[in-house]
Gaussian input, Z-matrix of N, CA and C with variables (Angstrom, degrees):
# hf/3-21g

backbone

0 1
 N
 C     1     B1
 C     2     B2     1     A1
 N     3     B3     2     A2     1     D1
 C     4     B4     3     A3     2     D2
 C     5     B5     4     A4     3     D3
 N     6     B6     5     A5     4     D4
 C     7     B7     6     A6     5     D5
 C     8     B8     7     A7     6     D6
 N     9     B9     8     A8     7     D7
 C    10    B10     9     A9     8     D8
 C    11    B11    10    A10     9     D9
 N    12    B12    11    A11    10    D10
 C    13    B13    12    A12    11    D11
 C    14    B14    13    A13    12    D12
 N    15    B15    14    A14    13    D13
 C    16    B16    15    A15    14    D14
 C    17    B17    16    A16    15    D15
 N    18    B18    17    A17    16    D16
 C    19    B19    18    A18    17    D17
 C    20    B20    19    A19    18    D18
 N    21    B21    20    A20    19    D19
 C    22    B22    21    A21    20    D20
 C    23    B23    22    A22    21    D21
 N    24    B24    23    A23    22    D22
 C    25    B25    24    A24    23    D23
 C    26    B26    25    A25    24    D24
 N    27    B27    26    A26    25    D25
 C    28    B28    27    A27    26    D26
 C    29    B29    28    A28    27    D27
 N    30    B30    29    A29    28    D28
 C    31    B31    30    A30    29    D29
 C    32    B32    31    A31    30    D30
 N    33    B33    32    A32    31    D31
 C    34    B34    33    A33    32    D32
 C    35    B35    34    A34    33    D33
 N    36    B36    35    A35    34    D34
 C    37    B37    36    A36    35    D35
 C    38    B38    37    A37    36    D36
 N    39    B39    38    A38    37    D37
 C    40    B40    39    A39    38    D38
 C    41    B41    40    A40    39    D39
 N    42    B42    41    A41    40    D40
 C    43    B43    42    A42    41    D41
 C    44    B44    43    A43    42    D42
 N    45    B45    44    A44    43    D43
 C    46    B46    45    A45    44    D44
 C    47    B47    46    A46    45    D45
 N    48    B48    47    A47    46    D46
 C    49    B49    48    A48    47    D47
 C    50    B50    49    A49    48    D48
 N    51    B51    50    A50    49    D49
 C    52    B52    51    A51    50    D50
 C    53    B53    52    A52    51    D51
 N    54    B54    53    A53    52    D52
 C    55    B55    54    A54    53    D53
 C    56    B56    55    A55    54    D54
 N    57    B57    56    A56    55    D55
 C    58    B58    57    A57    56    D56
 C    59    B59    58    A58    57    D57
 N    60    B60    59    A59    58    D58
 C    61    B61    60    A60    59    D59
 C    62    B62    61    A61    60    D60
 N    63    B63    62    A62    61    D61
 C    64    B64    63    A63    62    D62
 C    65    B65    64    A64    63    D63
 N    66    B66    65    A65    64    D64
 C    67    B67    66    A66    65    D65
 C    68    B68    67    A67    66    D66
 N    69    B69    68    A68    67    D67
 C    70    B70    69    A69    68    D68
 C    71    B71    70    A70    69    D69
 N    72    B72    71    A71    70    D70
 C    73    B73    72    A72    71    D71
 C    74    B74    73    A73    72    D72
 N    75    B75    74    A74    73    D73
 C    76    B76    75    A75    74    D74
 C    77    B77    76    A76    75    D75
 N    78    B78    77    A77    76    D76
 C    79    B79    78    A78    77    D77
 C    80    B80    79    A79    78    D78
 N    81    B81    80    A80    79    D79
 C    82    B82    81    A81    80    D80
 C    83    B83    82    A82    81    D81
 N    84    B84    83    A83    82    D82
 C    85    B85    84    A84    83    D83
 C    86    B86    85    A85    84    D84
 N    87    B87    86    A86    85    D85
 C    88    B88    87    A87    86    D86
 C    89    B89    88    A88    87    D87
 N    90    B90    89    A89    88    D88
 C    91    B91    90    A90    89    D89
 C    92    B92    91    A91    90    D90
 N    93    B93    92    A92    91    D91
 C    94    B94    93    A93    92    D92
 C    95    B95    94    A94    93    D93
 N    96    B96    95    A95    94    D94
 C    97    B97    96    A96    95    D95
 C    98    B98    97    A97    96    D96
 N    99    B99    98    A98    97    D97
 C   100   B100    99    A99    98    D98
 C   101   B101   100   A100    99    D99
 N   102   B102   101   A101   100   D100
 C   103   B103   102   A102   101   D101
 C   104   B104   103   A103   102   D102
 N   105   B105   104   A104   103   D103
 C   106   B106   105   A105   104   D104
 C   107   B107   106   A106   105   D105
 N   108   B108   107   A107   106   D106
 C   109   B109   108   A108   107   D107
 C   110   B110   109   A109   108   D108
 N   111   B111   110   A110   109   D109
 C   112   B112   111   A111   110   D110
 C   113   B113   112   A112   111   D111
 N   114   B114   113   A113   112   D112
 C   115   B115   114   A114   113   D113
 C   116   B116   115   A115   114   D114
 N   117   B117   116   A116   115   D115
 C   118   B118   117   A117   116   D116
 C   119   B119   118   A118   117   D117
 N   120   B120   119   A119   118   D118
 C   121   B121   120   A120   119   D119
 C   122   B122   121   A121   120   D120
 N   123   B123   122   A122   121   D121
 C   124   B124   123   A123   122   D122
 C   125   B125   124   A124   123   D123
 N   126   B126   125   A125   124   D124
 C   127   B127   126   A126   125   D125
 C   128   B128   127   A127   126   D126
 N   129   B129   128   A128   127   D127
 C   130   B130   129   A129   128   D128
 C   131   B131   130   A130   129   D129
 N   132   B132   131   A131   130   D130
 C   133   B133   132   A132   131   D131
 C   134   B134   133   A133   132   D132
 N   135   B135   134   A134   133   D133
 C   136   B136   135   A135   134   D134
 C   137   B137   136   A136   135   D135
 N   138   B138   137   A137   136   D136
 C   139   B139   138   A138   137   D137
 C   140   B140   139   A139   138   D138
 N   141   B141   140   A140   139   D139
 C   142   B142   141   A141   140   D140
 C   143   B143   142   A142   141   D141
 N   144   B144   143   A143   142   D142
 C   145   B145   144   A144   143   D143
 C   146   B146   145   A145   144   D144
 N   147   B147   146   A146   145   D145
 C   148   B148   147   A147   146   D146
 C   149   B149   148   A148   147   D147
 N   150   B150   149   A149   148   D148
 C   151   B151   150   A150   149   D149
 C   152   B152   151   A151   150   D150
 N   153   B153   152   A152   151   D151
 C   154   B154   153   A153   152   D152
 C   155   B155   154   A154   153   D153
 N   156   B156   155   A155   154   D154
 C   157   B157   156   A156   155   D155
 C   158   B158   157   A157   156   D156
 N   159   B159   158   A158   157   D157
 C   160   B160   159   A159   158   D158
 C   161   B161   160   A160   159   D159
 N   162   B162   161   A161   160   D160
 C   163   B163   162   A162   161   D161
 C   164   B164   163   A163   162   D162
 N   165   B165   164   A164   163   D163
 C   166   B166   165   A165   164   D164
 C   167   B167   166   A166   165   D165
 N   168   B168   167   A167   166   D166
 C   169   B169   168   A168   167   D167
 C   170   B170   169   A169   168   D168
 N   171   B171   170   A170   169   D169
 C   172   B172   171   A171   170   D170
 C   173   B173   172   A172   171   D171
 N   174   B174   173   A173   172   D172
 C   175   B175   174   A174   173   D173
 C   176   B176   175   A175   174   D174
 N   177   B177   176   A176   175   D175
 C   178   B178   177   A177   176   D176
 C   179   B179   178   A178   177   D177
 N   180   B180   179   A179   178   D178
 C   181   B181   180   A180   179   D179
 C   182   B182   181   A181   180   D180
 N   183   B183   182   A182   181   D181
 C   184   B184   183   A183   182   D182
 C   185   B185   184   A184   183   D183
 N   186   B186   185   A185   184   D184
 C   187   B187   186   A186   185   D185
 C   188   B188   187   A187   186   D186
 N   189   B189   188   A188   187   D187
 C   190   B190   189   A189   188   D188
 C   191   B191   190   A190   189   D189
 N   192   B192   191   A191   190   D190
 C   193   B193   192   A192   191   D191
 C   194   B194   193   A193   192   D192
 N   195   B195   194   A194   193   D193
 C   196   B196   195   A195   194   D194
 C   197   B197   196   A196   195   D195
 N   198   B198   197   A197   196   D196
 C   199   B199   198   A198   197   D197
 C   200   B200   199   A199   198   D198
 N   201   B201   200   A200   199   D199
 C   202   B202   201   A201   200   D200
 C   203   B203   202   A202   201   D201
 N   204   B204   203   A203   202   D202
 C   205   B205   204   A204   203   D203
 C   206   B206   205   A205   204   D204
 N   207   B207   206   A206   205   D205
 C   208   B208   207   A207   206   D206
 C   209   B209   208   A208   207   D207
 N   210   B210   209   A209   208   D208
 C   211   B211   210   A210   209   D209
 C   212   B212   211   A211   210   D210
 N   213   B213   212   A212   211   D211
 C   214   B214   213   A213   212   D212
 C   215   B215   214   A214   213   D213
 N   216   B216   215   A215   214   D214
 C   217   B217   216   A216   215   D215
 C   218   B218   217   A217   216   D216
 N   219   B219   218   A218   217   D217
 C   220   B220   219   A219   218   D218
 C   221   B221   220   A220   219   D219
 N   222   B222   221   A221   220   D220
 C   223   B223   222   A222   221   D221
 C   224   B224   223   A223   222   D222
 N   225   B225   224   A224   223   D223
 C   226   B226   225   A225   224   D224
 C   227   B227   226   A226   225   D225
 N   228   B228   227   A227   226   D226
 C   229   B229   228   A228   227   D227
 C   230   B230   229   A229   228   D228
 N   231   B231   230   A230   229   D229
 C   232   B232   231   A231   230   D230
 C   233   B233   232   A232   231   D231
 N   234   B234   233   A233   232   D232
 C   235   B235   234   A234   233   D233
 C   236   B236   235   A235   234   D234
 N   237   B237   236   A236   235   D235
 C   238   B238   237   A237   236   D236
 C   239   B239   238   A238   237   D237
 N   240   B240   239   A239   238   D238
 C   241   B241   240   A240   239   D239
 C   242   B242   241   A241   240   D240
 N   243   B243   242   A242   241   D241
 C   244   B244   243   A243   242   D242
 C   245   B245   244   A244   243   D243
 N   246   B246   245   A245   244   D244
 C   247   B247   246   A246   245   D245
 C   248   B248   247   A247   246   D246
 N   249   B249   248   A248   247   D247
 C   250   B250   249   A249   248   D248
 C   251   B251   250   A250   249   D249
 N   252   B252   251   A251   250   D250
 C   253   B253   252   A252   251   D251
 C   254   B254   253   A253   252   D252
 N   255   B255   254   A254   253   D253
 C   256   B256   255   A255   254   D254
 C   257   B257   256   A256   255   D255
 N   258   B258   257   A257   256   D256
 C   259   B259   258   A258   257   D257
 C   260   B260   259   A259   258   D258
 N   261   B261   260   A260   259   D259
 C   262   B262   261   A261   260   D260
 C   263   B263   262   A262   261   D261
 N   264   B264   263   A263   262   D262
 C   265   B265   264   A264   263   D263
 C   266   B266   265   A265   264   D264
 N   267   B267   266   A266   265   D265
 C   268   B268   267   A267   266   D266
 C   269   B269   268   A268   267   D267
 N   270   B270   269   A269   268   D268
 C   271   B271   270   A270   269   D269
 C   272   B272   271   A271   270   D270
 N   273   B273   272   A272   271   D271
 C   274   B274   273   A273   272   D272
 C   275   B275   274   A274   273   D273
 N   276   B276   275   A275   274   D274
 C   277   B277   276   A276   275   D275
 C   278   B278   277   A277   276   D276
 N   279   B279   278   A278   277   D277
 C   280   B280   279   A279   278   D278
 C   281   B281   280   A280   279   D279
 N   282   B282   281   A281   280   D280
 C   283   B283   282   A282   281   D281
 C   284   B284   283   A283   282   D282
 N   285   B285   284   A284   283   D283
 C   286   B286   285   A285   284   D284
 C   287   B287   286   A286   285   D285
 N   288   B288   287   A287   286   D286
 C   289   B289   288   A288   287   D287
 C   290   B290   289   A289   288   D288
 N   291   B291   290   A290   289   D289
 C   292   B292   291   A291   290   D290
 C   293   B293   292   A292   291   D291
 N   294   B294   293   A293   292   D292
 C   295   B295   294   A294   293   D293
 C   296   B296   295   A295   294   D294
 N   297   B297   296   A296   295   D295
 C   298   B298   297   A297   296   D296
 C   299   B299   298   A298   297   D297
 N   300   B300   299   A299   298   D298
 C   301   B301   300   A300   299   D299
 C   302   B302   301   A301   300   D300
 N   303   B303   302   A302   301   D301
 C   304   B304   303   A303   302   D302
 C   305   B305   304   A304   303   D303
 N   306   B306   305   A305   304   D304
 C   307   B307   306   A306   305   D305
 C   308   B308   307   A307   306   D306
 N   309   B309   308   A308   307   D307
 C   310   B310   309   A309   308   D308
 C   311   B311   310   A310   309   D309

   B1=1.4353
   B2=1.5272
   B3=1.2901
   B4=1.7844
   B5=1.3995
   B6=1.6394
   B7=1.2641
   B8=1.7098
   B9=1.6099
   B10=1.6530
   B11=1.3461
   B12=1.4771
   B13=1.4235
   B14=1.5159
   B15=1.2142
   B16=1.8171
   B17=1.8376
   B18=1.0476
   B19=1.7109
   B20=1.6744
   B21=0.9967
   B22=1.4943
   B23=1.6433
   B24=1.2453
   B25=1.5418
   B26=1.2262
   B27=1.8226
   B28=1.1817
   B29=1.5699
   B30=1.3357
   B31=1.1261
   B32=1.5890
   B33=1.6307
   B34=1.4819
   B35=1.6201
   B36=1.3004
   B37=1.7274
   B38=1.8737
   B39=1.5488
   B40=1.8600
   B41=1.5725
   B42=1.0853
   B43=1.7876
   B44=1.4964
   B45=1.0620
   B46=1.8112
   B47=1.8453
   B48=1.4199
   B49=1.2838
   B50=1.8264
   B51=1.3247
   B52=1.6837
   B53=1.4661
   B54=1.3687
   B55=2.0645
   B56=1.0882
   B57=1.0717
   B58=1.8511
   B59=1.3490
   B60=1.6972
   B61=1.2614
   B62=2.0569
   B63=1.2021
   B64=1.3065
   B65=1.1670
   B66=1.6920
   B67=1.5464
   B68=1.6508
   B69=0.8937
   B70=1.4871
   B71=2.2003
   B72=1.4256
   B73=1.9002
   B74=1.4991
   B75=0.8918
   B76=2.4001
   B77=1.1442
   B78=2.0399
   B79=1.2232
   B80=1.8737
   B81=1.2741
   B82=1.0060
   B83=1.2003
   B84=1.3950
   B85=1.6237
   B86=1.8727
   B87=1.0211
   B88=1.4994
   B89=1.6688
   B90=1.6676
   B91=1.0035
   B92=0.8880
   B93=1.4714
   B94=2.0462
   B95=1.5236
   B96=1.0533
   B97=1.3097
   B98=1.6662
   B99=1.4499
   B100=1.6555
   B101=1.6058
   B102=1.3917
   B103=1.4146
   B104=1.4709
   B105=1.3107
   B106=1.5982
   B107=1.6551
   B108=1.2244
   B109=1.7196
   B110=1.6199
   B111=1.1744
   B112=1.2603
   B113=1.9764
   B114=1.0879
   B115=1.3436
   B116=1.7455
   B117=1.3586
   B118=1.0740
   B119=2.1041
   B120=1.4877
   B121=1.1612
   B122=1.9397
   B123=1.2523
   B124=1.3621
   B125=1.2919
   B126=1.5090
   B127=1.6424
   B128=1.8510
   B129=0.8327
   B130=1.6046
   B131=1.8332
   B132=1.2462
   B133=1.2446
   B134=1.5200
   B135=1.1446
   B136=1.6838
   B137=1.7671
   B138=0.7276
   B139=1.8920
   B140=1.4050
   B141=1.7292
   B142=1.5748
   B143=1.4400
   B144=1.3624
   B145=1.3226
   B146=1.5828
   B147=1.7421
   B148=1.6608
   B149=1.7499
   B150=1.3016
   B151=1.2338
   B152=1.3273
   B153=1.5558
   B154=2.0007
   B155=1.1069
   B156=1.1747
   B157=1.3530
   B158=1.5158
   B159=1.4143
   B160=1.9235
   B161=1.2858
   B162=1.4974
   B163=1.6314
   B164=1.9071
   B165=1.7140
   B166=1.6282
   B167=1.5842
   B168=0.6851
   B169=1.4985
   B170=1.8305
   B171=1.5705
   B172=1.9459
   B173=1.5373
   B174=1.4640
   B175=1.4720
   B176=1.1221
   B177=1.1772
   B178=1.4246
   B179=1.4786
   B180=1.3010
   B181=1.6086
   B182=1.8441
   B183=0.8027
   B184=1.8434
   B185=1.7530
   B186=1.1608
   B187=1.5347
   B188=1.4274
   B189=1.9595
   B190=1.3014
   B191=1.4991
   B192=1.1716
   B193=2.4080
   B194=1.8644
   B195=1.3201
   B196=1.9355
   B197=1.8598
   B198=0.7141
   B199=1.5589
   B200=0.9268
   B201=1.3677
   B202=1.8234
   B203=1.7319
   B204=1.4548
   B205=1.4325
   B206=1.1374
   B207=2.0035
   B208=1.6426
   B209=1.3691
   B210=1.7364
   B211=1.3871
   B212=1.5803
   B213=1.3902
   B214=1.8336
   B215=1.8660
   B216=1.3418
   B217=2.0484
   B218=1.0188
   B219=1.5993
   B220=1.2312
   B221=1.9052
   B222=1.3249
   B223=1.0672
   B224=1.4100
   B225=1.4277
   B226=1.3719
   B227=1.3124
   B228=1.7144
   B229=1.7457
   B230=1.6458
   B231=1.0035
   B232=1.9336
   B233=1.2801
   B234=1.9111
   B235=1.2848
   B236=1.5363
   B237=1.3519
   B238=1.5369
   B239=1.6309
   B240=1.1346
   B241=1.6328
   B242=1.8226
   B243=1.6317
   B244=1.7022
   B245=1.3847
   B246=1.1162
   B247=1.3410
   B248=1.6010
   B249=1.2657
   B250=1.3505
   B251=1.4006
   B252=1.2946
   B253=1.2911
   B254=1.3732
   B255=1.3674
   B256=1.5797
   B257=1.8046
   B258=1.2505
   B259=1.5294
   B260=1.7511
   B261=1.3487
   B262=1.0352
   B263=1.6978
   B264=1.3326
   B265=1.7935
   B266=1.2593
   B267=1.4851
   B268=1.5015
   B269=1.2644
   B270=1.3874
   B271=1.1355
   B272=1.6535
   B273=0.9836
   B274=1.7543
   B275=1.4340
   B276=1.5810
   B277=2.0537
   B278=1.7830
   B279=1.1041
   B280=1.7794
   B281=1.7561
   B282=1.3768
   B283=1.3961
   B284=1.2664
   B285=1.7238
   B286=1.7497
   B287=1.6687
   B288=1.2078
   B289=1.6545
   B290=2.1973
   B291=1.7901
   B292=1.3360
   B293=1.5066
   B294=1.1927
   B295=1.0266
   B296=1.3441
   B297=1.3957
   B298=1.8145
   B299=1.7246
   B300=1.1104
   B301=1.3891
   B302=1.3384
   B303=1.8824
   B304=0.8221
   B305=2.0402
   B306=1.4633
   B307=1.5287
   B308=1.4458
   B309=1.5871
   B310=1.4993
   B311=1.3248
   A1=108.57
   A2=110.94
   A3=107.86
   A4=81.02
   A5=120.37
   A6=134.88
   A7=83.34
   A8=112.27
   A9=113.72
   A10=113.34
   A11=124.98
   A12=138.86
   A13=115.83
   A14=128.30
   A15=131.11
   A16=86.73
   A17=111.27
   A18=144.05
   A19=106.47
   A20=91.44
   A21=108.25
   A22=124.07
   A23=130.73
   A24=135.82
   A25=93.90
   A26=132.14
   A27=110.99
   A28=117.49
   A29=130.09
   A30=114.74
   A31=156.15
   A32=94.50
   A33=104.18
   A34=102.88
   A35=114.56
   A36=112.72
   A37=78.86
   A38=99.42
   A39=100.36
   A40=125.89
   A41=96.46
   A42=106.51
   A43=89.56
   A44=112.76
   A45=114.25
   A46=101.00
   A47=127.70
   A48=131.55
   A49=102.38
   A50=98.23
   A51=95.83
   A52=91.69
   A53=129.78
   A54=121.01
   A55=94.86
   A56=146.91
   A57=155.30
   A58=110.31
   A59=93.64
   A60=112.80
   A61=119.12
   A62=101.98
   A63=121.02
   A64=134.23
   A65=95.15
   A66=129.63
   A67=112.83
   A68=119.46
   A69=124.96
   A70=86.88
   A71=105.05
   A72=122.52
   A73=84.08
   A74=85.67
   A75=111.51
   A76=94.25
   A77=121.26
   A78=101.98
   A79=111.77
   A80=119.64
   A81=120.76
   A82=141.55
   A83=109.51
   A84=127.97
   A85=114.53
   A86=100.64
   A87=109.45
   A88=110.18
   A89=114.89
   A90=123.72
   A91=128.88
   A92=126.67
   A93=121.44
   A94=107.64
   A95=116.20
   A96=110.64
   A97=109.30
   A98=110.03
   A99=104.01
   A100=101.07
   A101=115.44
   A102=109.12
   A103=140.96
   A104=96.35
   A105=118.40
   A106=120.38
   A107=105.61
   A108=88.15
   A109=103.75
   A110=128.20
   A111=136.36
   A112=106.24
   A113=113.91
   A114=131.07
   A115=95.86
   A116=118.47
   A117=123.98
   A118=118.67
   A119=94.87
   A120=89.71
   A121=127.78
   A122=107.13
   A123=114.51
   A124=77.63
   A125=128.06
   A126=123.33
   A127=108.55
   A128=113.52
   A129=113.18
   A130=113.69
   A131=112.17
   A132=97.55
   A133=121.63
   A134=126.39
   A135=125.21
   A136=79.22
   A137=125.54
   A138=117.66
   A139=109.18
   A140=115.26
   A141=108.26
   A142=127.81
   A143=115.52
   A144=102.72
   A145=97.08
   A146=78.07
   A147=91.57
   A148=111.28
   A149=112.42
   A150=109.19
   A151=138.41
   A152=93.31
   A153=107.42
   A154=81.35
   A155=166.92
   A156=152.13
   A157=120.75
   A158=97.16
   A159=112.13
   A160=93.77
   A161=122.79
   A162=117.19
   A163=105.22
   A164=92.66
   A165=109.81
   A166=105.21
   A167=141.65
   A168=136.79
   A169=94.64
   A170=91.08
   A171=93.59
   A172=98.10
   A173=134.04
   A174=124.73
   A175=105.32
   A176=139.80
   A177=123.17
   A178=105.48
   A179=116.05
   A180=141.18
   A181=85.04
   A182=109.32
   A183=119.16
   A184=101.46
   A185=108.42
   A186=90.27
   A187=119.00
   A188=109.63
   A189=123.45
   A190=98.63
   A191=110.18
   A192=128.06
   A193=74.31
   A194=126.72
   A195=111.14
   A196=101.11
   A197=139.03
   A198=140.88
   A199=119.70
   A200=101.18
   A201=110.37
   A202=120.93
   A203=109.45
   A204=130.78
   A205=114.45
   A206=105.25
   A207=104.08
   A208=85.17
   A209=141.43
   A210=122.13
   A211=89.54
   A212=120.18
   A213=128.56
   A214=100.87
   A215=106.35
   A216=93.59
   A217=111.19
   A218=124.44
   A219=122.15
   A220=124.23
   A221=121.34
   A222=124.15
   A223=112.01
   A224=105.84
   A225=112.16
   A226=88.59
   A227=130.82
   A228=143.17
   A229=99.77
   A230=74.64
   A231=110.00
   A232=112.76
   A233=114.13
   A234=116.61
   A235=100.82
   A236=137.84
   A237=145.80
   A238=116.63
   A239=95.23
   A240=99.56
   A241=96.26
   A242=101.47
   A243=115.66
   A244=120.95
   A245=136.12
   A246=131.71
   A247=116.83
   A248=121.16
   A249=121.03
   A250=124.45
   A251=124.93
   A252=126.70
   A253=96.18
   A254=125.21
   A255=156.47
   A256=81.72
   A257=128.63
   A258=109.94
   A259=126.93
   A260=97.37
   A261=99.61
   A262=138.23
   A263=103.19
   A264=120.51
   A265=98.08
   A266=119.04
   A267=124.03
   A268=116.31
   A269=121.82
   A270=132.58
   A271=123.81
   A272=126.98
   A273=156.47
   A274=99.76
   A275=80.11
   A276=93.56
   A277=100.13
   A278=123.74
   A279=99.57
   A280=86.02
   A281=128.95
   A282=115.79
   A283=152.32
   A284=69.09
   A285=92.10
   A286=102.09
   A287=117.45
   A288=121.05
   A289=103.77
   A290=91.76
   A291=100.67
   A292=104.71
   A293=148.64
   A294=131.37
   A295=126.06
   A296=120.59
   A297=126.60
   A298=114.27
   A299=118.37
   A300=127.04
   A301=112.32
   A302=121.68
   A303=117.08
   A304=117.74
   A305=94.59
   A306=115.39
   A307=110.42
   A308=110.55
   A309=121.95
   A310=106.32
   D1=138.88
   D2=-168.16
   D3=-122.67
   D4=163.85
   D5=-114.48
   D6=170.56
   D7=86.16
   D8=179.34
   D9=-116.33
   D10=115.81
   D11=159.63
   D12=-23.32
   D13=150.33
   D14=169.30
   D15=-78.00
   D16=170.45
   D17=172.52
   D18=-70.65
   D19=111.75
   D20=154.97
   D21=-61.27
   D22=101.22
   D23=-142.48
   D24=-86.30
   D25=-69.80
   D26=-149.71
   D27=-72.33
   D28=77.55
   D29=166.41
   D30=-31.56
   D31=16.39
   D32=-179.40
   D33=-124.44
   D34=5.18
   D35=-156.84
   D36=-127.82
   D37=82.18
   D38=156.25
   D39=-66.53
   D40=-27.01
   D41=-173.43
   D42=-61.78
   D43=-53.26
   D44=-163.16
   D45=-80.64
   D46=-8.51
   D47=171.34
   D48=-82.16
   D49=-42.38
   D50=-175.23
   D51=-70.53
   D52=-64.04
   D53=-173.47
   D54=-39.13
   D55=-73.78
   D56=-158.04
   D57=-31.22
   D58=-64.00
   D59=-174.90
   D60=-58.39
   D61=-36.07
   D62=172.59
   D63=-44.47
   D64=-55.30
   D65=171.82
   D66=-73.88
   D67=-35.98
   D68=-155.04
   D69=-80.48
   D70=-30.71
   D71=-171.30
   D72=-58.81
   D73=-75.19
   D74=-165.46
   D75=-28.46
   D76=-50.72
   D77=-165.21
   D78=-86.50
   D79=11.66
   D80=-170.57
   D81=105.92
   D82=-19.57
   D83=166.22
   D84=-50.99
   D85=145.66
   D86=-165.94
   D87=-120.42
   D88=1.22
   D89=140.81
   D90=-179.94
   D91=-172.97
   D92=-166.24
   D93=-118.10
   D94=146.84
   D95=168.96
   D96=-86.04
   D97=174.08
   D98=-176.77
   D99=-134.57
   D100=150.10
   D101=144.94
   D102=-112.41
   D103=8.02
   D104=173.85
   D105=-127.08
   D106=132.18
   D107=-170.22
   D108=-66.27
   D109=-25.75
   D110=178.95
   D111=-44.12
   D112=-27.05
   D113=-161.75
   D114=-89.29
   D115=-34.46
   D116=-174.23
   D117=-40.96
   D118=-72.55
   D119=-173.15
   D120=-62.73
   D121=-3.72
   D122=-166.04
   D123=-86.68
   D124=-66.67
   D125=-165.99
   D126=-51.98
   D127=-33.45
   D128=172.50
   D129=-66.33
   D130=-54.62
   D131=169.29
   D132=-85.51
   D133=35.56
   D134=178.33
   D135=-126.06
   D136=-7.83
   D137=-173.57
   D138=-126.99
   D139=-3.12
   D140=157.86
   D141=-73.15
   D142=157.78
   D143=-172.09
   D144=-115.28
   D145=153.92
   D146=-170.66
   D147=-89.08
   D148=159.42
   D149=173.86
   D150=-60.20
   D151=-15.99
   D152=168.09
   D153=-84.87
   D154=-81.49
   D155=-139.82
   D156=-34.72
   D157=-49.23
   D158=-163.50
   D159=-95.55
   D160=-15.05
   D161=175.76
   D162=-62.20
   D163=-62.68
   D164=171.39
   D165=-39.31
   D166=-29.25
   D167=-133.50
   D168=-115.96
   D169=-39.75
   D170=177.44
   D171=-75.76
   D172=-43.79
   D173=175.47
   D174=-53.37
   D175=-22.09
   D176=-161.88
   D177=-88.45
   D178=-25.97
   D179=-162.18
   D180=-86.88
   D181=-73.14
   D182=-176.49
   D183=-42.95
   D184=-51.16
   D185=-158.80
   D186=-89.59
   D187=-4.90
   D188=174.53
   D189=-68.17
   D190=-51.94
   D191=-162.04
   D192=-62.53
   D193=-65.19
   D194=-165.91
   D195=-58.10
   D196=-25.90
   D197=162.76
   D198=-49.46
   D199=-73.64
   D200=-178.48
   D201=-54.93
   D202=-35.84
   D203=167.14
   D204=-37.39
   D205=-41.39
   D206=-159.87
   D207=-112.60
   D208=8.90
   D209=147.14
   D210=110.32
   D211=11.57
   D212=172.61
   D213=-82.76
   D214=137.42
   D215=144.98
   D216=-93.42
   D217=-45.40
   D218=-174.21
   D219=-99.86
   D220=144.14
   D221=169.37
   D222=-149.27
   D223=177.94
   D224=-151.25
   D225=-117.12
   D226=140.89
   D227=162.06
   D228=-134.64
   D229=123.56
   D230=172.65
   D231=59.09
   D232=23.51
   D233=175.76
   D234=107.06
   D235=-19.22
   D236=149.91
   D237=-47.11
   D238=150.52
   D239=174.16
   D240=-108.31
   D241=114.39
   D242=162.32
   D243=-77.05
   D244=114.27
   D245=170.19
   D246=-147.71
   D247=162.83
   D248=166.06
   D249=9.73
   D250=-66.50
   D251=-158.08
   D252=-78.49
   D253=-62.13
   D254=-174.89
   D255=-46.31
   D256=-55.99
   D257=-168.79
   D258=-83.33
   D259=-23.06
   D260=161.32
   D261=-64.42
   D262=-49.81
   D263=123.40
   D264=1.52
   D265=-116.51
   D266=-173.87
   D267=-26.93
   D268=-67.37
   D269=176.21
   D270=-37.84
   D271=-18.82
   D272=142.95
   D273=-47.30
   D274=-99.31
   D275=-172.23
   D276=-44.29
   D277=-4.21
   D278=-171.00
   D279=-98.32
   D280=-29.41
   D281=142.44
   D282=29.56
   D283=-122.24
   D284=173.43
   D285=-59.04
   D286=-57.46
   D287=-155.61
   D288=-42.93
   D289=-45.47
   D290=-177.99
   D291=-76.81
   D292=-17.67
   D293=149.75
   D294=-53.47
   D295=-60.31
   D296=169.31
   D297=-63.76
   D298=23.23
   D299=-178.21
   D300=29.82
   D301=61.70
   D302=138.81
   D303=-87.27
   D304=154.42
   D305=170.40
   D306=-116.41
   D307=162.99
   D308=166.25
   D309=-119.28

């Protein structure tokens, strides 16, 4: 399920397109709409994912499958609570990344 931001208007103020763009991530949105193609590439790299990202994202996948093995749903990585929602999450982002042919 994709999850798209409204447009960032002033098309001359990038600093405030990159904050926008930032904020709109944090809250979960998975992308922005644009009204300038100029707007394009900043929104692409504030919504690429990084390679610690898809690394995190395979631990999260690994340590749910060692859980479930031993008959857990939930477990805890790096002091977080993993569960359902949180894996499915990954299970997304492990996705997209394998769609755009990123690797770790």
């Amino acid at each position: 399920m994709e999850a798209i931001d409204t447009p960032f208007l002033d098309v001359d103020d990038e600093e405030g397109l990159i904050s926008d763009v930032k904020a709109a991530r944090q809250l979960g949105f998975t992308g922005k709409a644009c009204i300038n193609p100029r707007q394009i590439e900043v929104i692409h790299v504030g919504f690429a994912l990084s390679l610690e990202e898809i690394a995190h994202v395979r631990r999260v996948i690994q340590v749910i499958a060692d859980a479930e093995r031993e008959g857990n749903g939930v477990v805890a990585l790096d002091g977080k609570m993993v569960d359902a929602p949180i894996v499915a999450l990954a299970r997304r982002v492990l996705a997209m990344a394998e769609a755009v042919g990123l690797e770790t």
